[in-house]
C-alpha positions as a Markdown table, in Angstrom:
| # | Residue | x | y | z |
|---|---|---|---|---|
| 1 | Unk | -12.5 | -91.0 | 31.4 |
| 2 | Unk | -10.8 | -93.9 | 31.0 |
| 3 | Unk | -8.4 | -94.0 | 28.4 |
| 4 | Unk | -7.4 | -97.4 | 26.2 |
| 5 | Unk | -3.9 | -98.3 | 26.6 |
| 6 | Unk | -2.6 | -98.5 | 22.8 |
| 7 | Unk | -1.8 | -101.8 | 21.6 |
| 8 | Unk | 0.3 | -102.0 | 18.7 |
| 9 | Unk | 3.5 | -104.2 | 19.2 |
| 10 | Unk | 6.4 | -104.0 | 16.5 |
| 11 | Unk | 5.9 | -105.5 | 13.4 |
| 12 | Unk | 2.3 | -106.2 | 13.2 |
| 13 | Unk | 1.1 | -103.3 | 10.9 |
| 14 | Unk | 2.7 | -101.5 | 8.0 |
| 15 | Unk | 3.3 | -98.0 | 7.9 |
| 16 | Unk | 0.2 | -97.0 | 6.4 |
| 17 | Unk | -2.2 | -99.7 | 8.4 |
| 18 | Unk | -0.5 | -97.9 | 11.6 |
| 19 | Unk | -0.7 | -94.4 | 10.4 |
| 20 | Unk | -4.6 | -94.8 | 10.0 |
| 21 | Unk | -4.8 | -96.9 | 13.5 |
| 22 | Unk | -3.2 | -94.3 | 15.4 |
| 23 | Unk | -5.2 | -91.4 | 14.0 |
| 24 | Unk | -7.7 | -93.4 | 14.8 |
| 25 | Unk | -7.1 | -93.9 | 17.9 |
| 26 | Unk | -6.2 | -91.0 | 19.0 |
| 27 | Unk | -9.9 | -89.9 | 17.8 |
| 28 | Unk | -11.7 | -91.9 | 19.7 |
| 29 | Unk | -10.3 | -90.6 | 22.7 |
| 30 | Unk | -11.3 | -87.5 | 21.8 |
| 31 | Unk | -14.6 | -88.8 | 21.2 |
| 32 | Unk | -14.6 | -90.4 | 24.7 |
| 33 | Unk | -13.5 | -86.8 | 26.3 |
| 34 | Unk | -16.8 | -85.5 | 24.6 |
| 35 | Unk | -19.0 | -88.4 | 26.5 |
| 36 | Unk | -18.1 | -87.3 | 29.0 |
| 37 | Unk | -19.3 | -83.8 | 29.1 |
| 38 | Unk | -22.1 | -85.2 | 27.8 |
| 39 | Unk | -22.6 | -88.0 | 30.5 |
| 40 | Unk | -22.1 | -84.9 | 33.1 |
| 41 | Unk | -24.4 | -83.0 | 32.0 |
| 42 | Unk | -22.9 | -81.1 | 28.9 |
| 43 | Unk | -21.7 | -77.5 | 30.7 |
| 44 | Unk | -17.6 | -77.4 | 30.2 |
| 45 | Unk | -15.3 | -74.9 | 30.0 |
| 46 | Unk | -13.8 | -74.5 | 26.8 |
| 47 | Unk | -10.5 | -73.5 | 26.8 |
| 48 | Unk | -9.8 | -76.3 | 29.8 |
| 49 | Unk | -11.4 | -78.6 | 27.4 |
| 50 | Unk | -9.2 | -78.1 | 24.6 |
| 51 | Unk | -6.5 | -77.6 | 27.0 |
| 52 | Unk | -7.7 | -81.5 | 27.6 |
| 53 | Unk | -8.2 | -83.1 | 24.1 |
| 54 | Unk | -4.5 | -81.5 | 23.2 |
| 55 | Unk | -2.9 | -83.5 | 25.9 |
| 56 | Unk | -5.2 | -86.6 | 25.8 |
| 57 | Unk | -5.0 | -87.4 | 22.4 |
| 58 | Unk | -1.2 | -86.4 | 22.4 |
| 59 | Unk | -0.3 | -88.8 | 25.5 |
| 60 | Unk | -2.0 | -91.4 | 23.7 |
| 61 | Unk | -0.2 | -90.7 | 20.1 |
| 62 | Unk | 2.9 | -90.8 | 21.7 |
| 63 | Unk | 2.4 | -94.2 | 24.2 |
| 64 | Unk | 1.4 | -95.5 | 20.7 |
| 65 | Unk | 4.3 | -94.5 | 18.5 |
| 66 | Unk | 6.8 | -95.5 | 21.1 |
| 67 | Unk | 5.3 | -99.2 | 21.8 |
| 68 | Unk | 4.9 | -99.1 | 17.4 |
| 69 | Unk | 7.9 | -97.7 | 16.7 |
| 70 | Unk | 10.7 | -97.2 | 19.2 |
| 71 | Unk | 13.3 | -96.1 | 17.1 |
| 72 | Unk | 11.0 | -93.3 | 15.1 |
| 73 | Unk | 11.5 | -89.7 | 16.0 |
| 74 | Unk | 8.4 | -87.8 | 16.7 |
| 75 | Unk | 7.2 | -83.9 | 15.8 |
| 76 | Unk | 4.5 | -83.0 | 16.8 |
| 77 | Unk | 2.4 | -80.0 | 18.0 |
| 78 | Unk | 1.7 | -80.6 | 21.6 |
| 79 | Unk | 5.3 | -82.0 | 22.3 |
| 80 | Unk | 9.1 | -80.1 | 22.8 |
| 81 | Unk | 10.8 | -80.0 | 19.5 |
| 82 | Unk | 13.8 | -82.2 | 19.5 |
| 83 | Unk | 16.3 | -81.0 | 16.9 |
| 84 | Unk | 18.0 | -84.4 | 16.8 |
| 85 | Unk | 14.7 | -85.3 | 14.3 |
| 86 | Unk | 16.3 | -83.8 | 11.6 |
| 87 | Unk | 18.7 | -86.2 | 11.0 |
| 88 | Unk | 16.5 | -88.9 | 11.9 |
| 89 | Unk | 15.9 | -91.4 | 8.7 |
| 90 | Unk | 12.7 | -91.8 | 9.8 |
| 91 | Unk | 10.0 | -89.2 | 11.3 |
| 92 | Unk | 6.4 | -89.2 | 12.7 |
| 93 | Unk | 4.9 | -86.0 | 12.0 |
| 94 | Unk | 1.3 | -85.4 | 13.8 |
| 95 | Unk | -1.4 | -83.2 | 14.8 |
| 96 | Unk | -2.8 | -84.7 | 17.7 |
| 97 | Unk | -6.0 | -82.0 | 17.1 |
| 98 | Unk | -6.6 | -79.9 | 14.3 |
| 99 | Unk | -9.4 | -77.9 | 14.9 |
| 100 | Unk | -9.0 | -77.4 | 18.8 |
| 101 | Unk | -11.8 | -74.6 | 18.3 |
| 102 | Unk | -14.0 | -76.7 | 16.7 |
| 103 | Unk | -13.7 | -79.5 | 18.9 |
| 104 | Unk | -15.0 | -77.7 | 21.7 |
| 105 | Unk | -17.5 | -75.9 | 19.9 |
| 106 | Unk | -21.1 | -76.8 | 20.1 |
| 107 | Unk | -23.4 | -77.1 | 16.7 |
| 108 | Unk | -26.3 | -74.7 | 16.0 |
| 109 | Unk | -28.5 | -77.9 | 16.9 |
| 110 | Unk | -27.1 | -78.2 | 20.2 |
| 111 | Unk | -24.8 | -81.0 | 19.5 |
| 112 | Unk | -21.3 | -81.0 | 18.8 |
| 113 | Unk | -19.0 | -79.6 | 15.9 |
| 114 | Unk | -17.9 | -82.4 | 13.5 |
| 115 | Unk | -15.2 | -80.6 | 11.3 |
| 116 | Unk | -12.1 | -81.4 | 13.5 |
| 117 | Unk | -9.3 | -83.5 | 12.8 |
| 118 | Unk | -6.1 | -86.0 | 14.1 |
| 119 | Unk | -2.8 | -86.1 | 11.5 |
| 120 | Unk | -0.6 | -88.7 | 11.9 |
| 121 | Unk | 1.9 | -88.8 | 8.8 |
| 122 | Unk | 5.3 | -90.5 | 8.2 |
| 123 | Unk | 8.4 | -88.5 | 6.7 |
| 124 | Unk | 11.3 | -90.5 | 5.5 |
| 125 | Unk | 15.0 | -90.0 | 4.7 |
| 126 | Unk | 15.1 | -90.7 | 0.8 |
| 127 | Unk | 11.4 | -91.6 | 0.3 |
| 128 | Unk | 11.6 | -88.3 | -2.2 |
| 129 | Unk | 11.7 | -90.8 | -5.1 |
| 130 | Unk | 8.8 | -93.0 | -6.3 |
| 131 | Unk | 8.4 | -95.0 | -2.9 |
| 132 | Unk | 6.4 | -91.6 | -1.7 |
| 133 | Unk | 5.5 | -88.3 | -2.6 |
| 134 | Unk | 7.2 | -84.9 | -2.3 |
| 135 | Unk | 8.4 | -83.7 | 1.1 |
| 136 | Unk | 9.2 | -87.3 | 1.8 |
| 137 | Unk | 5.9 | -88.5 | 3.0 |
| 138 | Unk | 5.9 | -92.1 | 3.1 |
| 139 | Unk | 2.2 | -92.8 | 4.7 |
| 140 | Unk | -0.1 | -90.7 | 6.5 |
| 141 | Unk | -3.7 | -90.7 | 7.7 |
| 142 | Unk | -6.4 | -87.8 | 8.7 |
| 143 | Unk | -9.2 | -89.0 | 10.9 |
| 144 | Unk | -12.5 | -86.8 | 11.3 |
| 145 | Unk | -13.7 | -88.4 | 14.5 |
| 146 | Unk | -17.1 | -87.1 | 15.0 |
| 147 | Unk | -17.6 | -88.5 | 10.9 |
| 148 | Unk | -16.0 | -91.8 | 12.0 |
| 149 | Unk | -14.3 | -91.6 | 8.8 |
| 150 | Unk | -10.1 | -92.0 | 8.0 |
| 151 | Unk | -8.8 | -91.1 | 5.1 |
| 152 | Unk | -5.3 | -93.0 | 4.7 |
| 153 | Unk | -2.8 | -93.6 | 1.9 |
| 154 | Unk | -3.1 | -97.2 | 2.3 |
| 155 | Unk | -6.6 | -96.9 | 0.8 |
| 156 | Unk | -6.1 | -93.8 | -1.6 |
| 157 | Unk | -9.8 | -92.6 | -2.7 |
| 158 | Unk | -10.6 | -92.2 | -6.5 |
| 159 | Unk | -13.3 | -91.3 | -8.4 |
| 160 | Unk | -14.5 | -90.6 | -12.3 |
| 161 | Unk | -17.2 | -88.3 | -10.4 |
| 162 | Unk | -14.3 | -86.2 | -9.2 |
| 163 | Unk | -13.2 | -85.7 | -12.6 |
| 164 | Unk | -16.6 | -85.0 | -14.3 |
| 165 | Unk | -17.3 | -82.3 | -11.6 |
| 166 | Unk | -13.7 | -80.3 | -12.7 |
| 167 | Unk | -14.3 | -80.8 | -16.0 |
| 168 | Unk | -17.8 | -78.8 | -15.3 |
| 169 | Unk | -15.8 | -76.1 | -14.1 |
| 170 | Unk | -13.5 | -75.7 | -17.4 |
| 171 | Unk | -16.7 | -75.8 | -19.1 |
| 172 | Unk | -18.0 | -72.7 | -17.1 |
| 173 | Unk | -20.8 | -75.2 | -15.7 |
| 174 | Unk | -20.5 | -74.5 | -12.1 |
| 175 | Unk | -18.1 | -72.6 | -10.1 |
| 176 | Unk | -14.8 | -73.3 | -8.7 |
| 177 | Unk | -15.4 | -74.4 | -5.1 |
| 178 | Unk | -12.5 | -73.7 | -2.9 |
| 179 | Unk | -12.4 | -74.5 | 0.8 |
| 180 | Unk | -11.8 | -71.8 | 3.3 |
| 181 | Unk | -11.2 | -70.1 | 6.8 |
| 182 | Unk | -14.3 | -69.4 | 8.4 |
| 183 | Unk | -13.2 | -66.6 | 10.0 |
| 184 | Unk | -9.8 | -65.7 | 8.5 |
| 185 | Unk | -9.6 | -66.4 | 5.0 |
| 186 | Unk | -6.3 | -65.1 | 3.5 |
| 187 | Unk | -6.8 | -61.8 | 1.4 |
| 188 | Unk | -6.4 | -63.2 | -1.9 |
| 189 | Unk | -9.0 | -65.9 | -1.2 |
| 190 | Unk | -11.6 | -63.2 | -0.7 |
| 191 | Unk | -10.3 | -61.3 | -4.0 |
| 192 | Unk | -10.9 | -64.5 | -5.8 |
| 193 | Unk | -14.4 | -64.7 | -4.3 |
| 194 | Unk | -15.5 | -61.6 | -5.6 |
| 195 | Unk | -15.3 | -63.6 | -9.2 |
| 196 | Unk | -18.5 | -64.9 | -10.4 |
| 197 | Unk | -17.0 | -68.4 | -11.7 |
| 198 | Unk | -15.1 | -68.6 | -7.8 |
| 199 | Unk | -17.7 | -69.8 | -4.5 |
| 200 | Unk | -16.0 | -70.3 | -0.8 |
| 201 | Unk | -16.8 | -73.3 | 1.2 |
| 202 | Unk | -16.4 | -71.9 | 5.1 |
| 203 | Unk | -15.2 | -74.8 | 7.2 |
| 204 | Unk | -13.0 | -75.6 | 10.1 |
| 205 | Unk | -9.8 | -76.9 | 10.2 |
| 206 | Unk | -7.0 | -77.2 | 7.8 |
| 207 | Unk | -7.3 | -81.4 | 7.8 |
| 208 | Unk | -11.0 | -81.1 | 7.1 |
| 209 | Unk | -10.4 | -78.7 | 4.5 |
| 210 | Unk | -7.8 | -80.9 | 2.2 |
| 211 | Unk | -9.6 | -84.3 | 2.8 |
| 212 | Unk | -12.2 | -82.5 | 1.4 |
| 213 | Unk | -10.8 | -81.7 | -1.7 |
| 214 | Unk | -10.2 | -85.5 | -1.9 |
| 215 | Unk | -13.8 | -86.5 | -1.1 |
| 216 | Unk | -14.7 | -83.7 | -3.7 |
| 217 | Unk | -16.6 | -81.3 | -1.3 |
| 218 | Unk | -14.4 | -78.4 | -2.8 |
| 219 | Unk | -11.9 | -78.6 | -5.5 |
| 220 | Unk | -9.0 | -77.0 | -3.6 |
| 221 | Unk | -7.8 | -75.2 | -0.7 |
| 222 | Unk | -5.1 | -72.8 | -0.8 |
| 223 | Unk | -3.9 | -70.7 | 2.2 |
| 224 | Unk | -1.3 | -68.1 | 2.7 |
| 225 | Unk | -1.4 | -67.2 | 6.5 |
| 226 | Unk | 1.4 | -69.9 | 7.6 |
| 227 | Unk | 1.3 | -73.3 | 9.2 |
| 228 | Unk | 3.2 | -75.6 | 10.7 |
| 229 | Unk | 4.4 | -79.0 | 8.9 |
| 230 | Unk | 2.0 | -80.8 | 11.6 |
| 231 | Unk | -1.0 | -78.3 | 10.1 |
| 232 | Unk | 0.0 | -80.3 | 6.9 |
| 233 | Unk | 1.4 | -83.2 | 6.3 |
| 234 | Unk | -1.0 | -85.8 | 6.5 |
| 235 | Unk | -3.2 | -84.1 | 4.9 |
| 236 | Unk | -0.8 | -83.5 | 2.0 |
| 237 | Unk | 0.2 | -87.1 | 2.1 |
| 238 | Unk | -3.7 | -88.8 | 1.8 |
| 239 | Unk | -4.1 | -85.8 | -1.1 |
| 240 | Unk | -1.1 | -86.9 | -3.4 |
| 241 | Unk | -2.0 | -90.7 | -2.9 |
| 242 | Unk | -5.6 | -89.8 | -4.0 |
| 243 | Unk | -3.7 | -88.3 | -7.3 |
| 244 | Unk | -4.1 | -84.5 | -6.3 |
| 245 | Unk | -2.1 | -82.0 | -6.6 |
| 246 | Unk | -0.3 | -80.6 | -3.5 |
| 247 | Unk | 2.9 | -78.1 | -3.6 |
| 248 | Unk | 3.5 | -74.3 | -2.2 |
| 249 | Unk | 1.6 | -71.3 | -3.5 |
| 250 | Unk | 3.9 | -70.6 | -6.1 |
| 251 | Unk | 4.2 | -74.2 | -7.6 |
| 252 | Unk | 7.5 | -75.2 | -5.6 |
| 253 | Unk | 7.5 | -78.2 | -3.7 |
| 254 | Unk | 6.4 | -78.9 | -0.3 |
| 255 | Unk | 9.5 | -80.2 | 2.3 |
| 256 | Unk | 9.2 | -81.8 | 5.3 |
| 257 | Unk | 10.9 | -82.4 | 8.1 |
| 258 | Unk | 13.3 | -78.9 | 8.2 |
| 259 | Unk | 14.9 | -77.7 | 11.2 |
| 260 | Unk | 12.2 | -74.6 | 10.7 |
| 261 | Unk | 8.4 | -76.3 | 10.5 |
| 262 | Unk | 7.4 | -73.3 | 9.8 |
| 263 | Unk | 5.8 | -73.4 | 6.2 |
| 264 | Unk | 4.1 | -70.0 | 4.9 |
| 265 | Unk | 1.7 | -71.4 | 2.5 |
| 266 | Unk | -0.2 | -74.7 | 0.7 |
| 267 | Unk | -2.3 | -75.1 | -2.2 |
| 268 | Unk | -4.3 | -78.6 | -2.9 |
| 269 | Unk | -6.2 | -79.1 | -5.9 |
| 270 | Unk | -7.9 | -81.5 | -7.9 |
| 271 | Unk | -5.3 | -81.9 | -10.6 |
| 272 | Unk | -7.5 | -80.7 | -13.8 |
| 273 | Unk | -7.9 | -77.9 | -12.1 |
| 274 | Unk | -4.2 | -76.6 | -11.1 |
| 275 | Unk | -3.7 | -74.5 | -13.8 |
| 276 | Unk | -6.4 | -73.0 | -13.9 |
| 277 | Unk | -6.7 | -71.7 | -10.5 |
| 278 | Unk | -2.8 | -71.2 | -10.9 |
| 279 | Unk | -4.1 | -68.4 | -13.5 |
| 280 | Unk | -6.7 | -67.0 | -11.2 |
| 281 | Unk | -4.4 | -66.6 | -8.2 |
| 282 | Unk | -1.8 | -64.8 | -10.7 |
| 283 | Unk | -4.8 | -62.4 | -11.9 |
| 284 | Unk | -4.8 | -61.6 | -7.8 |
| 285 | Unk | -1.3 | -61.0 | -7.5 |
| 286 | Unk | 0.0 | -64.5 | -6.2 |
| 287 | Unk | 3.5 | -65.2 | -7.5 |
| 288 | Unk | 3.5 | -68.4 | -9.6 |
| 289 | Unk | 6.7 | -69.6 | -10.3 |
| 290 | Unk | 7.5 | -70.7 | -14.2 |
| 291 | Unk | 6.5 | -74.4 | -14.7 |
| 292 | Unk | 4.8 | -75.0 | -11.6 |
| 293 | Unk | 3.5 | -78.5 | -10.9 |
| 294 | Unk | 0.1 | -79.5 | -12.0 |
């Protein structure tokens, strides 16, 4: 494969136009790594290839950000944490490949998996206030590659379909829809399954799973195994630009940037329908903490 050099000098794109470039980028040379497999005849080795789609689309990220944005400081999954980030004012936070599993995953029709994801989000010192939302997220983009789709906070999605369709579930006209692990789905999420007004949507990876709370697939995902603030943040970003809700399990805030990425939980809704899944995760024993956003 031959990989595209990136070509972003400084001060051609805002930080939102770049956010969605590079995610987009960075997707199409995972896209090129899987025409390649293709081209040779389609057998691979899967851990090798994710083993290659980490570090391909992770070089390419970081040639970009560099050449973009020389003076940013990067975290990101596939790189050495530098510690010096957190007192960075300004701080690229990306996924290079959410969903490595998926990516090299074949579809029951023989083709490829298409529920895989690149992050590439923005943290700033101070943006806490109205320039962005909580955590400091300034812009942020989640590409689905194999969708050729990028959802960006440059271009926040809206829609009075959205709306209609939570209303429907106050009204007891069609259950809440809540994205989920296909394999691993956290214990509560299954106890709020068993409900009849409550149907899990299995899907891959945690960047597919909030984008599609924007595009209105499901109406929330909420998870309590653990992630990292890569697993997160653009994701989180595009959600509160669309006008969802997006904090911690219990209602608290999410932060970003911390000398610990380590964050233990996430919950995304569509914002007519916070408290109310607020009050079915507290009927399963989720802590909710008094006043919690919605």
């Amino acid at each position: 494969m031959t990989t595209p050099s990136p070509a972003f000098p400084p001060g051609t794109l805002d930080d939102a136009a770049l956010a969605a470039a590079l995610a987009d980028g960075a997707g199409r040379v995972l896209l090129a790594l899987r025409a390649d497999i293709d081209a040779a005849g389609g057998d691979f080795e899967a851990r090798a290839f994710k083993d290659a789609g980490d570090a391909a689309a992770q070089q390419w990220l970081a040639d970009a950000i560099t050449q973009a944005r020389p003076d940013d400081a990067v975290l990101s999954e596939e790189a050495k944490d530098d510690a010096a980030r957190t007192g960075a004012d300004r701080v690229w936070i990306i996924d290079p490949l959410d969903g490595t599993r998926e990516f090299a995953e074949r579809a029951s029709d023989g083709g490829w998996r298409d529920d895989f994801a690149v992050h590439v989000a923005l943290w700033a010192r101070g943006a806490e206030d109205a320039t962005a939302g909580p955590g400091g997220l300034l812009a942020g983009a989640v590409a689905l590659p194999a969708r050729d789709v990028v959802h960006t906070t440059g271009a926040p999605s809206s829609s009075t379909d959205l709306d209609a369709a939570a209303e429907a579930v106050l009204r007891g006209e069609r259950p809440l829809r809540i994205a989920a692990s296909r394999s691993r789905p956290p214990a509560f999420v299954a106890e709020l399954a068993e409900r009849d007004d409550v149907e899990l949507v299995p899907m891959g990876s945690a960047g597919v799973k909030v984008v599609s709370v924007v595009d209105g697939t499901v109406d929330a995902y909420v998870h309590g195994g653990g992630q990292y603030e890569w697993d997160s943040a653009a994701p989180v970003a595009v959600a509160l630009a669309a006008g969802h809700t997006a904090t911690r399990l219990d209602g608290t805030p999410l932060e970003y940037n911390r000398q610990d990425p380590w964050l233990p939980d996430l919950f995304v809704c569509h914002p007519t329908l916070a408290a109310h899944l607020r009050a079915a995760l507290q009927e399963v024993g989720v802590a909710i903490k008094e006043g919690a956003q919605s």
